[in-house]
PyMOL Python script that loads the backbone (N, CA, C, O; Angstrom):
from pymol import cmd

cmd.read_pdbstr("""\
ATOM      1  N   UNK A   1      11.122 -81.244 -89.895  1.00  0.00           N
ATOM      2  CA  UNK A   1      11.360 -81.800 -88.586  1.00  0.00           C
ATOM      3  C   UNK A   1      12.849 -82.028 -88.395  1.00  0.00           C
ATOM      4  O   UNK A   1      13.555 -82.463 -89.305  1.00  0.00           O
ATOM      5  N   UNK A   2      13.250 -81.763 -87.339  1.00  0.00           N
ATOM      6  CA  UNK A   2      14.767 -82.248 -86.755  1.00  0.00           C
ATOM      7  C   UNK A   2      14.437 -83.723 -86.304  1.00  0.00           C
ATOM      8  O   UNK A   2      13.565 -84.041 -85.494  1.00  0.00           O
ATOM      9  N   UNK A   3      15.628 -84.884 -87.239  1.00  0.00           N
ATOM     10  CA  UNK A   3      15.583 -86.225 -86.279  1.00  0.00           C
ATOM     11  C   UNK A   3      16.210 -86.319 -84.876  1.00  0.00           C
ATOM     12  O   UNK A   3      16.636 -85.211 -84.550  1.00  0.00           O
ATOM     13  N   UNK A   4      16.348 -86.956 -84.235  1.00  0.00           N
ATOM     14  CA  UNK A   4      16.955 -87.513 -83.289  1.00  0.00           C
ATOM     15  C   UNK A   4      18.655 -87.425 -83.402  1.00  0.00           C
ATOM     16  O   UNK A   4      19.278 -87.222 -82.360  1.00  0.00           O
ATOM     17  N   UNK A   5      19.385 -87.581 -84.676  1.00  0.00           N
ATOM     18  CA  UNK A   5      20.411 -87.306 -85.131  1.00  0.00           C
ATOM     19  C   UNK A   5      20.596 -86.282 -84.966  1.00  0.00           C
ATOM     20  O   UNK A   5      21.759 -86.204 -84.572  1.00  0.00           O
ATOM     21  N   UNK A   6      19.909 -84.779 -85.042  1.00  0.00           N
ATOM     22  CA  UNK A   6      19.632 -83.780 -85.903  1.00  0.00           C
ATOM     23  C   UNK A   6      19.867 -83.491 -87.015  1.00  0.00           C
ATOM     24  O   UNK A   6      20.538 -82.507 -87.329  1.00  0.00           O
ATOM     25  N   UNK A   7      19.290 -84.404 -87.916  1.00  0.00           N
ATOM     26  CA  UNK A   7      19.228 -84.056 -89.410  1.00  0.00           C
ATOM     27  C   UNK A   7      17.870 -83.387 -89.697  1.00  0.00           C
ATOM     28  O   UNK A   7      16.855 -83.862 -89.188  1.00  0.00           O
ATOM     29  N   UNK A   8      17.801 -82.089 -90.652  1.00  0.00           N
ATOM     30  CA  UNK A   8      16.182 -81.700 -91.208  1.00  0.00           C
ATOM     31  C   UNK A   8      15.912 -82.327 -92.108  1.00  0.00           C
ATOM     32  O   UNK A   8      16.598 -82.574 -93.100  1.00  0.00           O
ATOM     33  N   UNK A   9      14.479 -82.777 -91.754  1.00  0.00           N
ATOM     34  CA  UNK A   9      14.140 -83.710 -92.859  1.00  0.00           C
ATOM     35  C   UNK A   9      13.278 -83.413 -93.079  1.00  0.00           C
ATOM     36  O   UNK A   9      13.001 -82.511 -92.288  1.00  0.00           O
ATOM     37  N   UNK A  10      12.021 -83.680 -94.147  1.00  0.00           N
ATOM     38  CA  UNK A  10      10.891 -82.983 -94.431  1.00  0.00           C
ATOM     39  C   UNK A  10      10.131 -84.178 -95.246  1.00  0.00           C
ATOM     40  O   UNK A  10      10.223 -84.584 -96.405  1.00  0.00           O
ATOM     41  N   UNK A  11       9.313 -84.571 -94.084  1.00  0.00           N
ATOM     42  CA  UNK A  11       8.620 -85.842 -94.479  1.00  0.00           C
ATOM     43  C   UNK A  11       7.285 -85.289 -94.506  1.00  0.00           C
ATOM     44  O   UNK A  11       6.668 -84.538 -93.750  1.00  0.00           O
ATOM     45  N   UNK A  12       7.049 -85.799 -95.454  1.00  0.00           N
ATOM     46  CA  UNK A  12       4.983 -85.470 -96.063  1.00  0.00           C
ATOM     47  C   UNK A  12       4.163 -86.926 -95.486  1.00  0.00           C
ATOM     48  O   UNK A  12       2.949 -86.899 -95.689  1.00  0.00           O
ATOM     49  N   UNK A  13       4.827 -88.488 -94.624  1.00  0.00           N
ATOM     50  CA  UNK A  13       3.930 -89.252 -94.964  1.00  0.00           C
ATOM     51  C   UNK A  13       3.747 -89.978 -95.974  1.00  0.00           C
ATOM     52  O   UNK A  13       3.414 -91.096 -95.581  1.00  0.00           O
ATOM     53  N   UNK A  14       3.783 -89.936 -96.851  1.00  0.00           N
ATOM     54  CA  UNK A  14       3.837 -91.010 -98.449  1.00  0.00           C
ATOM     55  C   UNK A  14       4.423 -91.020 -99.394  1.00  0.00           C
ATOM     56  O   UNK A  14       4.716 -90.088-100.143  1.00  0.00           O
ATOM     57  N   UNK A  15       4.781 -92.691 -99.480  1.00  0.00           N
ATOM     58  CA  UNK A  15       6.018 -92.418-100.277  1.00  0.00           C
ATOM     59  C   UNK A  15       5.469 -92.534-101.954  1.00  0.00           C
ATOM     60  O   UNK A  15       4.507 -93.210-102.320  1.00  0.00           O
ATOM     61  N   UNK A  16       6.300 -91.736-102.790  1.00  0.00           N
ATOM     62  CA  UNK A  16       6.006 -91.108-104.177  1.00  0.00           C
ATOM     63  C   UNK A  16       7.066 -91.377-104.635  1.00  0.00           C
ATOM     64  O   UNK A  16       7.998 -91.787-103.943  1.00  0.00           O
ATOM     65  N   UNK A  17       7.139 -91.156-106.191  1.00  0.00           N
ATOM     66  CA  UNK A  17       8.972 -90.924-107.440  1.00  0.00           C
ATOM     67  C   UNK A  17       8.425 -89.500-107.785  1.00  0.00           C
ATOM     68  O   UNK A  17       7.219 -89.357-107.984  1.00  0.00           O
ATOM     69  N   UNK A  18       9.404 -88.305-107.868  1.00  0.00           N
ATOM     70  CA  UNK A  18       9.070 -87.318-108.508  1.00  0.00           C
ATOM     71  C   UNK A  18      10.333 -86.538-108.478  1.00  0.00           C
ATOM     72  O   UNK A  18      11.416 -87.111-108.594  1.00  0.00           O
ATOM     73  N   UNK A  19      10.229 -85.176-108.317  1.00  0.00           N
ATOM     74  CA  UNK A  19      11.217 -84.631-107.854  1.00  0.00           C
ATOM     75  C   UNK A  19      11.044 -82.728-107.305  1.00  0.00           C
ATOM     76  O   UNK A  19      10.011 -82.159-107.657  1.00  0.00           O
ATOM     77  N   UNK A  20      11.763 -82.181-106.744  1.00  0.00           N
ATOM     78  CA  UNK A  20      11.738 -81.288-105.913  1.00  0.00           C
ATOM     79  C   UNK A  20      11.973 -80.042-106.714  1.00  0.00           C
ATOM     80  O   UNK A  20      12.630 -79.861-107.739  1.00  0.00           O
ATOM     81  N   UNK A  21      11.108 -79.061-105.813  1.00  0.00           N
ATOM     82  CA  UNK A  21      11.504 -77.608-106.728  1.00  0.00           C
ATOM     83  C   UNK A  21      11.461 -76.642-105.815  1.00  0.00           C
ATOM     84  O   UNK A  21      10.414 -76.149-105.396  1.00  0.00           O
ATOM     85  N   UNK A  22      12.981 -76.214-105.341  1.00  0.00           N
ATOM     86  CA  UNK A  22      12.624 -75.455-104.313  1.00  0.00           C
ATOM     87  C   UNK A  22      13.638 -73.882-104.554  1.00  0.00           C
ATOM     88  O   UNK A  22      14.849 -73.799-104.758  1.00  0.00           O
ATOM     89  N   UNK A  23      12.601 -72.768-104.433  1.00  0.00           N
ATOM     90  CA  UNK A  23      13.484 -71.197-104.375  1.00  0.00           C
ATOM     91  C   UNK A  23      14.132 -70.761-102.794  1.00  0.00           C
ATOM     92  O   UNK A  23      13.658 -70.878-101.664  1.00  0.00           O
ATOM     93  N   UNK A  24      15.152 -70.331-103.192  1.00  0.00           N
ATOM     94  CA  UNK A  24      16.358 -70.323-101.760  1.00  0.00           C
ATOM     95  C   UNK A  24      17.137 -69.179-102.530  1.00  0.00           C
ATOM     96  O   UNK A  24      17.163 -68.884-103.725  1.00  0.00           O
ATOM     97  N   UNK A  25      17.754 -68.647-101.435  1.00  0.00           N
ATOM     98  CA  UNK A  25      18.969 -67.544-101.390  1.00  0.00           C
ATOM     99  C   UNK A  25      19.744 -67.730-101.015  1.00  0.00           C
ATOM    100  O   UNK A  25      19.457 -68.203 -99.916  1.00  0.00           O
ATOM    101  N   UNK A  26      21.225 -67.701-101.174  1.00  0.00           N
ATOM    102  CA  UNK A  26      22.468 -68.210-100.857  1.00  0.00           C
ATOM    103  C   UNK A  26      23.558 -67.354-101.087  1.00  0.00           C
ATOM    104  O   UNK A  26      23.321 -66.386-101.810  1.00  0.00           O
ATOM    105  N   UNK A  27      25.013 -67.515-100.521  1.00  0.00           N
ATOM    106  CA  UNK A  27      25.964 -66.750-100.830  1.00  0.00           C
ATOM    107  C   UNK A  27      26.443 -67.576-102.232  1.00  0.00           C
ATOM    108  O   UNK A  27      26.079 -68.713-102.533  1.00  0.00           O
ATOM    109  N   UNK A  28      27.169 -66.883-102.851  1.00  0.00           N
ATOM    110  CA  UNK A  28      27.600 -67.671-104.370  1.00  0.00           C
ATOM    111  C   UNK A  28      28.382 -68.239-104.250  1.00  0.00           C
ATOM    112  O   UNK A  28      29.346 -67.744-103.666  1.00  0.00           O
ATOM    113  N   UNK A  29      28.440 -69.325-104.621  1.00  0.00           N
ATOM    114  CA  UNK A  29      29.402 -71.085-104.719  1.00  0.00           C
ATOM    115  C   UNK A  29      28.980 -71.247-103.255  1.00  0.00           C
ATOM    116  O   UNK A  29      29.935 -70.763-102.647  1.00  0.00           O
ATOM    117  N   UNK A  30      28.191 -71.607-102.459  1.00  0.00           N
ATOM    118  CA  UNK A  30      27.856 -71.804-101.710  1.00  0.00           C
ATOM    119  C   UNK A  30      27.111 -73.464-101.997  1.00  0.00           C
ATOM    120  O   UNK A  30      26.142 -73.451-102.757  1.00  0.00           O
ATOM    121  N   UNK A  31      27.373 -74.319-101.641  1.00  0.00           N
ATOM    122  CA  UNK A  31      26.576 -75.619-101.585  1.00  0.00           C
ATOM    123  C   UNK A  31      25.833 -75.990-101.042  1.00  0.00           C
ATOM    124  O   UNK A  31      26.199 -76.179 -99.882  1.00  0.00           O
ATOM    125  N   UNK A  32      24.540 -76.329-101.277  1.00  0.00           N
ATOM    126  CA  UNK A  32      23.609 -77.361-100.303  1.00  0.00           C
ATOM    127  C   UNK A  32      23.331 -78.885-101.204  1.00  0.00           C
ATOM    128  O   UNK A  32      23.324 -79.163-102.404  1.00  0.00           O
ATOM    129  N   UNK A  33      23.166 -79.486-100.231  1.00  0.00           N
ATOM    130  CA  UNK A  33      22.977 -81.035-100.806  1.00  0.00           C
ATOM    131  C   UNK A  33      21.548 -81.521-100.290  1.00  0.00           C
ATOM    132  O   UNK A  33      21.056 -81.359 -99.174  1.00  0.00           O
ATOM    133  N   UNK A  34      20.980 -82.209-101.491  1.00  0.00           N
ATOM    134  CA  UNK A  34      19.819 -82.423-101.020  1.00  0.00           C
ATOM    135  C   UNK A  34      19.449 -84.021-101.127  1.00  0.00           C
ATOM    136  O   UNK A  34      19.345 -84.740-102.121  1.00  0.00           O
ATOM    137  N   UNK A  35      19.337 -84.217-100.158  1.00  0.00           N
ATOM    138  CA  UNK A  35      19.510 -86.330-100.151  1.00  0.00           C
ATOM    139  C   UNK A  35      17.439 -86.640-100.090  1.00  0.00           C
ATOM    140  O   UNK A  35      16.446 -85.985 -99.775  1.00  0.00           O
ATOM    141  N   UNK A  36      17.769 -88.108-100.641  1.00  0.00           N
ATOM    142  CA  UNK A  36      16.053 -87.915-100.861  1.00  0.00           C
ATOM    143  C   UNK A  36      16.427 -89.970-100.214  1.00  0.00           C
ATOM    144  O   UNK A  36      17.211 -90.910-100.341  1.00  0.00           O
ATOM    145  N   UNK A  37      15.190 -89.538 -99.550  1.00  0.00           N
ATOM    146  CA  UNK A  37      15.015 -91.200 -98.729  1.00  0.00           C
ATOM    147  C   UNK A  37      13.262 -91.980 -98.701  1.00  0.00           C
ATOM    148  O   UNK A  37      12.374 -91.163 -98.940  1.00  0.00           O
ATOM    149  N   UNK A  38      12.937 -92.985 -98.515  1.00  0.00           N
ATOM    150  CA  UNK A  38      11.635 -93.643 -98.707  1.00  0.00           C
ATOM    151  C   UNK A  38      11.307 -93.645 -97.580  1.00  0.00           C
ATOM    152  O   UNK A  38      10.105 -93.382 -97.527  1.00  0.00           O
ATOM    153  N   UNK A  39      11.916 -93.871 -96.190  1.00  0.00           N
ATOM    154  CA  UNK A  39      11.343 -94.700 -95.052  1.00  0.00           C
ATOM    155  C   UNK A  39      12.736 -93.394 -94.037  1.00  0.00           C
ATOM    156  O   UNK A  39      13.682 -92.728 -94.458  1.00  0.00           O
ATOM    157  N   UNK A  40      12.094 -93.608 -92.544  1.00  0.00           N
ATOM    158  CA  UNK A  40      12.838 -93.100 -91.935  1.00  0.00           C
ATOM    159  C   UNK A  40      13.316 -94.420 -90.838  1.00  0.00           C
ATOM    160  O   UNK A  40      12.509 -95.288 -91.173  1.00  0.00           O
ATOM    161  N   UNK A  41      14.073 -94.961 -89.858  1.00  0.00           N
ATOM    162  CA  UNK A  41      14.799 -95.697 -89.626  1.00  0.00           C
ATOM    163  C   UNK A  41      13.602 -95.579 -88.635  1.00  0.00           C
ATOM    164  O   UNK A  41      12.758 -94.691 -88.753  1.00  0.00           O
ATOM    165  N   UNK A  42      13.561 -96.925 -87.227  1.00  0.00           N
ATOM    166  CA  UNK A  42      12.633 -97.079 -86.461  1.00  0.00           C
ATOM    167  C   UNK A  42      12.934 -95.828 -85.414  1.00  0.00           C
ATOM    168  O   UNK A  42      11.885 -95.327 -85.008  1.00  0.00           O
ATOM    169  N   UNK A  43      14.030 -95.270 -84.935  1.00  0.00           N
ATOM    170  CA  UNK A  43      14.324 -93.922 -83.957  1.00  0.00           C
ATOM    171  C   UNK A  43      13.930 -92.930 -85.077  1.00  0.00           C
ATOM    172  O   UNK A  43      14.296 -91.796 -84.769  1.00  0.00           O
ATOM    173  N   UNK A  44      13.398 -92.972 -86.093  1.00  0.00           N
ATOM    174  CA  UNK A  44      12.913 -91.452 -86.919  1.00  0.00           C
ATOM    175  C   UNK A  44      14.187 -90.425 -87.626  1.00  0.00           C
ATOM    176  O   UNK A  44      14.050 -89.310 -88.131  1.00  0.00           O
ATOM    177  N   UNK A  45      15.424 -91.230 -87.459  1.00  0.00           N
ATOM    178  CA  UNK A  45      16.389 -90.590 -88.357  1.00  0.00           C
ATOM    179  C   UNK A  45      16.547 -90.954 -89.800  1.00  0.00           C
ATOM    180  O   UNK A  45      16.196 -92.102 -90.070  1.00  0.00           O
ATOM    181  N   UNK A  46      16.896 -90.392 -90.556  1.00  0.00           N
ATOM    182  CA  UNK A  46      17.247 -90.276 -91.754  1.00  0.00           C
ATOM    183  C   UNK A  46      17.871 -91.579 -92.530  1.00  0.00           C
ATOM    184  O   UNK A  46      19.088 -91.754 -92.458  1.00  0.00           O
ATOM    185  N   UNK A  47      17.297 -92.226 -93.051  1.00  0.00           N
ATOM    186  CA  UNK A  47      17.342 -94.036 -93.460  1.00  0.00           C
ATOM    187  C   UNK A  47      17.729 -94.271 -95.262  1.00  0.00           C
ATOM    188  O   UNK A  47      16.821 -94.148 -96.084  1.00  0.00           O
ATOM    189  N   UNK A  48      18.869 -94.543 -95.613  1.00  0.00           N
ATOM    190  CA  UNK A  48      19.151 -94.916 -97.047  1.00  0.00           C
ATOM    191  C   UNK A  48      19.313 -96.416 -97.347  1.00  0.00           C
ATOM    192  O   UNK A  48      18.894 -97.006 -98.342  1.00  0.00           O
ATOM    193  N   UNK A  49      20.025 -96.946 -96.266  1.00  0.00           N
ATOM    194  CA  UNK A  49      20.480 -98.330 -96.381  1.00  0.00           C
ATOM    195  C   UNK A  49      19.778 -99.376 -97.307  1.00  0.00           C
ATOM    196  O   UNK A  49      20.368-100.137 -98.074  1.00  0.00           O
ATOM    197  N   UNK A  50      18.529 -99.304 -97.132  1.00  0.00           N
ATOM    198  CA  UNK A  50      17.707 -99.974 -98.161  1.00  0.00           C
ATOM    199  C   UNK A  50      17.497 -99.725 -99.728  1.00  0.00           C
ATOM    200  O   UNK A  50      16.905-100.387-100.579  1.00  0.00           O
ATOM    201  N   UNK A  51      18.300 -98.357 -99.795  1.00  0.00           N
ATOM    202  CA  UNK A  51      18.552 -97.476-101.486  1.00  0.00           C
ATOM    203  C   UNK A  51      20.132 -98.492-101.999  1.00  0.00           C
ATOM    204  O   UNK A  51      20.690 -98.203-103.057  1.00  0.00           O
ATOM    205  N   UNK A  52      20.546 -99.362-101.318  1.00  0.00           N
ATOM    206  CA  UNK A  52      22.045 -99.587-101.626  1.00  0.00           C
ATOM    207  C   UNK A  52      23.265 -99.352-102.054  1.00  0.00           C
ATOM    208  O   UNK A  52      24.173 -99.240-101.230  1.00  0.00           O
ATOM    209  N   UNK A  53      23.484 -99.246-103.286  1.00  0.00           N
ATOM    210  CA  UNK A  53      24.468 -98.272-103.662  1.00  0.00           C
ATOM    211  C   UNK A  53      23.874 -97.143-104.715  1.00  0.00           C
ATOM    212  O   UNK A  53      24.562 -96.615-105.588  1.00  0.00           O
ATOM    213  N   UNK A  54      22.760 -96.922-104.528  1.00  0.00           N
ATOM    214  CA  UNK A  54      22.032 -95.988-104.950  1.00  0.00           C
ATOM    215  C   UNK A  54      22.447 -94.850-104.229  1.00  0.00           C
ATOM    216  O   UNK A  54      22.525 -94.654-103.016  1.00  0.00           O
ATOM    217  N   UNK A  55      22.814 -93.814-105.641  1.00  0.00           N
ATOM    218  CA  UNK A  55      23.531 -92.157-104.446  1.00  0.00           C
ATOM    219  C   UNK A  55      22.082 -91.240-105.003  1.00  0.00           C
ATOM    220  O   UNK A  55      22.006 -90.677-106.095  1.00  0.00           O
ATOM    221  N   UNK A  56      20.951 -91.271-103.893  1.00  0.00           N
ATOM    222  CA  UNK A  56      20.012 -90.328-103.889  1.00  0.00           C
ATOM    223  C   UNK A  56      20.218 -89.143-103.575  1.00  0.00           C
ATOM    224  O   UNK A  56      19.900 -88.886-102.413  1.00  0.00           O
ATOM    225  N   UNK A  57      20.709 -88.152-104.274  1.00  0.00           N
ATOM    226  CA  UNK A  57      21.311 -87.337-103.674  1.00  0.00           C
ATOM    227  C   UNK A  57      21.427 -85.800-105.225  1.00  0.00           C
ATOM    228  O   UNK A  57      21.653 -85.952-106.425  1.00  0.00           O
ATOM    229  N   UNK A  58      21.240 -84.913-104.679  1.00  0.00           N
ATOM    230  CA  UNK A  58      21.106 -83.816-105.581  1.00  0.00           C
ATOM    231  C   UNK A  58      22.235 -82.505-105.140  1.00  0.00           C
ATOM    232  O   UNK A  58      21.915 -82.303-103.969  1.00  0.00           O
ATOM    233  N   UNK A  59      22.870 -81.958-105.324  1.00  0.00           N
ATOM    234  CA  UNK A  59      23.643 -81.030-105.653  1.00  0.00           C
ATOM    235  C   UNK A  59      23.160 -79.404-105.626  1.00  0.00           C
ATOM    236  O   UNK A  59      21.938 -79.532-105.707  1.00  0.00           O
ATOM    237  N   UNK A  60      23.403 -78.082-105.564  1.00  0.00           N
ATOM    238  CA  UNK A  60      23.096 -77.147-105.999  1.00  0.00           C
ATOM    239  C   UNK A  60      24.003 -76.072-105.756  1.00  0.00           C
ATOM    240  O   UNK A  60      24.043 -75.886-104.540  1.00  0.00           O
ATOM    241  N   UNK A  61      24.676 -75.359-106.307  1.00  0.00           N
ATOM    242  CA  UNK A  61      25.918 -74.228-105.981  1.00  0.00           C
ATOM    243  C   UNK A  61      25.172 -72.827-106.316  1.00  0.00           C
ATOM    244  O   UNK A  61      24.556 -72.716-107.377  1.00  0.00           O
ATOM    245  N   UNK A  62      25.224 -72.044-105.632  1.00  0.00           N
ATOM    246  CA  UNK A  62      24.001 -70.837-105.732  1.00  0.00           C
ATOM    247  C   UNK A  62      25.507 -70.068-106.407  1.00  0.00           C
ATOM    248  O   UNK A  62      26.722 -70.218-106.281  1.00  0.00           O
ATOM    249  N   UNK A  63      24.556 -69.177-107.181  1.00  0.00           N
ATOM    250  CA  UNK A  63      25.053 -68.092-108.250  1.00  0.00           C
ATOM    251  C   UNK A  63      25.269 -67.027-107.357  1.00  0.00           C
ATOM    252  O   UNK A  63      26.162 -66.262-107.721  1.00  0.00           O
ATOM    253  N   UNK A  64      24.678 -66.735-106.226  1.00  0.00           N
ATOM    254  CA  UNK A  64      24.529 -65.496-105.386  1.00  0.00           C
ATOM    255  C   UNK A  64      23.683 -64.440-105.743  1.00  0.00           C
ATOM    256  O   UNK A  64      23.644 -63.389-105.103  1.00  0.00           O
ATOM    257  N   UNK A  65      23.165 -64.614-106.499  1.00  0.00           N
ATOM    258  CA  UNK A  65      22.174 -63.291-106.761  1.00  0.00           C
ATOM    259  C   UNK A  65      20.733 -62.871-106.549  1.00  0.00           C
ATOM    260  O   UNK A  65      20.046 -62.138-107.261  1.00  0.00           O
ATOM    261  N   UNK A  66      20.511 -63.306-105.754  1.00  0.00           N
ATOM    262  CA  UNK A  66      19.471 -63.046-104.791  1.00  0.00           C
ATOM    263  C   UNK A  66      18.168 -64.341-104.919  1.00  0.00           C
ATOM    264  O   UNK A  66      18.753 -65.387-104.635  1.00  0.00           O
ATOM    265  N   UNK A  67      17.062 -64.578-105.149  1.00  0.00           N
ATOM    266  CA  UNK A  67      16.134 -65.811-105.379  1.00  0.00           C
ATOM    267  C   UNK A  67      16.719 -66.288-106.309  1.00  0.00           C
ATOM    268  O   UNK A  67      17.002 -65.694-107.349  1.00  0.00           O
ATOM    269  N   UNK A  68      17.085 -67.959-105.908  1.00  0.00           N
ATOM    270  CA  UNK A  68      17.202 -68.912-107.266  1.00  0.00           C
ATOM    271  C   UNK A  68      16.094 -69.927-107.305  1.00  0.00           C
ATOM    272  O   UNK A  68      15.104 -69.693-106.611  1.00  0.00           O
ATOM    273  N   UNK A  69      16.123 -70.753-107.850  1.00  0.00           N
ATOM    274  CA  UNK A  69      14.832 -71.694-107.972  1.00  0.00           C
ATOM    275  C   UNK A  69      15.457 -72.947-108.803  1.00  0.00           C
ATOM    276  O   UNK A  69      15.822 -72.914-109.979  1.00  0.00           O
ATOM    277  N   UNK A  70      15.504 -74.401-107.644  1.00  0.00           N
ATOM    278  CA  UNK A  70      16.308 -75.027-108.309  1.00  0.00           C
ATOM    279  C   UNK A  70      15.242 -76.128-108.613  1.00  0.00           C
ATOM    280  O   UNK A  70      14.184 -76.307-108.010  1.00  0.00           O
ATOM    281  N   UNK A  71      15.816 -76.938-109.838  1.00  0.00           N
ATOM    282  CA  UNK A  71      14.306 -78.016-109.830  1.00  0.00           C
ATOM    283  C   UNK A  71      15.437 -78.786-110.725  1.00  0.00           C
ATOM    284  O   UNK A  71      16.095 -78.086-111.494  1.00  0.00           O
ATOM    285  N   UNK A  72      15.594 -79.634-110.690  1.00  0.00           N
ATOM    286  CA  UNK A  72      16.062 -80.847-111.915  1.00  0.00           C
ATOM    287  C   UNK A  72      15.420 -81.126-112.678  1.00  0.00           C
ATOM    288  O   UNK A  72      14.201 -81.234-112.545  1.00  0.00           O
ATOM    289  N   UNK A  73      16.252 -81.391-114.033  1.00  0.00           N
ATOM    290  CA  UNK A  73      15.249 -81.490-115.295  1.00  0.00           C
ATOM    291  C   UNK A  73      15.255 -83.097-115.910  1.00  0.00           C
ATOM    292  O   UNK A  73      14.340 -83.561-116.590  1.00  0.00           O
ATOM    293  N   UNK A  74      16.691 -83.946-115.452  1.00  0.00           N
ATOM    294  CA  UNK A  74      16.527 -85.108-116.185  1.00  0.00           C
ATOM    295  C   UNK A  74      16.851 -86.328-115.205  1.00  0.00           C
ATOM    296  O   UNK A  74      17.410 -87.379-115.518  1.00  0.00           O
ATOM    297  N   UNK A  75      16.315 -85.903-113.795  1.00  0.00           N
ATOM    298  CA  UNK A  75      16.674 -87.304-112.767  1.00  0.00           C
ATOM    299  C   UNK A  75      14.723 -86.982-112.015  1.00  0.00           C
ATOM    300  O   UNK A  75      13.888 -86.079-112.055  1.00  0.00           O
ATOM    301  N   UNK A  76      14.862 -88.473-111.373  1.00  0.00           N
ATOM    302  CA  UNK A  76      13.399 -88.354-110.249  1.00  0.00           C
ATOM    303  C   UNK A  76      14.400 -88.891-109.178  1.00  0.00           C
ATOM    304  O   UNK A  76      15.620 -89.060-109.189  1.00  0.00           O
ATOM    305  N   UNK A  77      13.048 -89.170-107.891  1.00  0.00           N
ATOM    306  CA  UNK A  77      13.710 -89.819-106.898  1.00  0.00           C
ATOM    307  C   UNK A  77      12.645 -90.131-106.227  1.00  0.00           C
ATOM    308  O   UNK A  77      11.607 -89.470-106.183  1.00  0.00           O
ATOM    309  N   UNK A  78      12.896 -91.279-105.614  1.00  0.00           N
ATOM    310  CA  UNK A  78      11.660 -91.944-104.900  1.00  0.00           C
ATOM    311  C   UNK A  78      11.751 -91.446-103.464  1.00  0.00           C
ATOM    312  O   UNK A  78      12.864 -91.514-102.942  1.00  0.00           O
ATOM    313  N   UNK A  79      10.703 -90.936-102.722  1.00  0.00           N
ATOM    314  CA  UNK A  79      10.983 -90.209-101.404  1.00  0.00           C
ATOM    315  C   UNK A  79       9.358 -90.143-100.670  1.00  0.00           C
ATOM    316  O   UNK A  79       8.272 -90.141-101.251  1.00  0.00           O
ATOM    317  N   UNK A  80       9.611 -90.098 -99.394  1.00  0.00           N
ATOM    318  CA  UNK A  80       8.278 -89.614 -98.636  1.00  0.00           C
ATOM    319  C   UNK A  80       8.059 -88.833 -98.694  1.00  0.00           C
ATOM    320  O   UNK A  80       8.874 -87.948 -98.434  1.00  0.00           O
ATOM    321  N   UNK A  81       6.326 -88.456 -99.219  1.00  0.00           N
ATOM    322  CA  UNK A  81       5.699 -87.643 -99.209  1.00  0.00           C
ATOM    323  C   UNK A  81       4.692 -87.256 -98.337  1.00  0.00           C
ATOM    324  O   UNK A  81       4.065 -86.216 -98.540  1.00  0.00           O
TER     325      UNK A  81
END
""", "prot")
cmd.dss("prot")
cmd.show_as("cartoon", "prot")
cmd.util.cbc("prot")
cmd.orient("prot")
């Protein structure tokens, strides 16, 4: 879903700890950031404030070579599912 902000966000409904595994194609050194949140704010945008100085937040620099598949091996994150 696009918020109101326009941020994409991809809310399942319930909130869980786990973590994400997702295959994507990219140009190489190319960055995406992937932020993980519990609750969305009362206008339906994208809500951390209650994480505090908690940086929920994941990283990924694509190699460029066609399907990658990124999944973290030694963090979770608490997020709606």
């Amino acid at each position: 879903m696009i918020t109101p902000k326009g941020e994409r966000v991809f809310d399942l409904g319930q909130n869980i700890t786990g973590w994400v595994k997702l295959k994507l194609k990219g140009k190489r050194n190319t960055a995406i950031r992937i932020r993980h949140a519990e609750v969305l704010d009362q206008e339906g945008n994208f809500y951390t404030e209650n994480l505090r100085a908690a940086k929920a937040e994941d990283t990924y620099i694509f190699k460029g070579e066609g399907m990658e598949t990124y999944e973290p091996s030694f963090t979770f994150h608490g997020f709606s599912m």
